[in-house]
C-alpha positions in Angstrom: -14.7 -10.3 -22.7 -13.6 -8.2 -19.9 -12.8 -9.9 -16.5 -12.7 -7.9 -13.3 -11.8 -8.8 -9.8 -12.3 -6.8 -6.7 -9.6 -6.1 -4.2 -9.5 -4.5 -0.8 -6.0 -4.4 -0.7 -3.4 -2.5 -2.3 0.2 -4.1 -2.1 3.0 -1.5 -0.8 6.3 -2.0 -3.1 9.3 -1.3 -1.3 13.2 -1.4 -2.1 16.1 -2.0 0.2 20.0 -1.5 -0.7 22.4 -2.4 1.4 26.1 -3.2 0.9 27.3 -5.9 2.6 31.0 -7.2 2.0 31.4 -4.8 -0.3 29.0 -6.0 -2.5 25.9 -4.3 -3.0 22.1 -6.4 -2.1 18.9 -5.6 -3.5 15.6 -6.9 -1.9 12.2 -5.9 -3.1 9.3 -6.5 -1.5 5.8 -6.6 -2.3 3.5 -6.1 1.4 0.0 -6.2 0.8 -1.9 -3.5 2.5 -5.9 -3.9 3.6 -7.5 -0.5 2.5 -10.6 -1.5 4.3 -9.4 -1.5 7.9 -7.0 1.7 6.9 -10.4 3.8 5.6 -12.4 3.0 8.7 -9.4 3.5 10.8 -9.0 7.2 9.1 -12.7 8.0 9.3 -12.3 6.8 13.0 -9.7 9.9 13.6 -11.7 12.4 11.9 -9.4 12.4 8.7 -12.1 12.1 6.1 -9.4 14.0 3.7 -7.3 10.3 4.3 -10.1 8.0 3.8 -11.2 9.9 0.6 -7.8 9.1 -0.7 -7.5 5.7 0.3 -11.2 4.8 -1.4 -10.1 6.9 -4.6 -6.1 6.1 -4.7 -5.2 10.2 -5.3 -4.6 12.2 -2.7 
């Protein structure tokens, strides 16, 4: 059985280091991101080449 869910989102992963106190902090974050609005938003400024890679996730 193979279960499959749709998403229009992709979710951004980002790391931030900092050293405070002299001890060093790690946060990592997980943003989602709404391909929908950032394809139509591309196609919108003529950037079919960034849409294209949005829908497809290569560039």
């Amino acid at each position: 059985m193979v279960i499959s869910k749709e998403k229009n989102y992709v979710n951004v992963e980002k790391t931030f280091v900092e050293k405070r106190y002299e001890e060093w902090v790690i946060e990592q974050l997980s943003i989602p991101y709404d391909t929908t609005n950032a394809i139509k938003q591309s196609e919108r400024q003529n950037r079919s080449d960034w849409a294209r890679a949005l829908k497809c996730g290569r560039v």
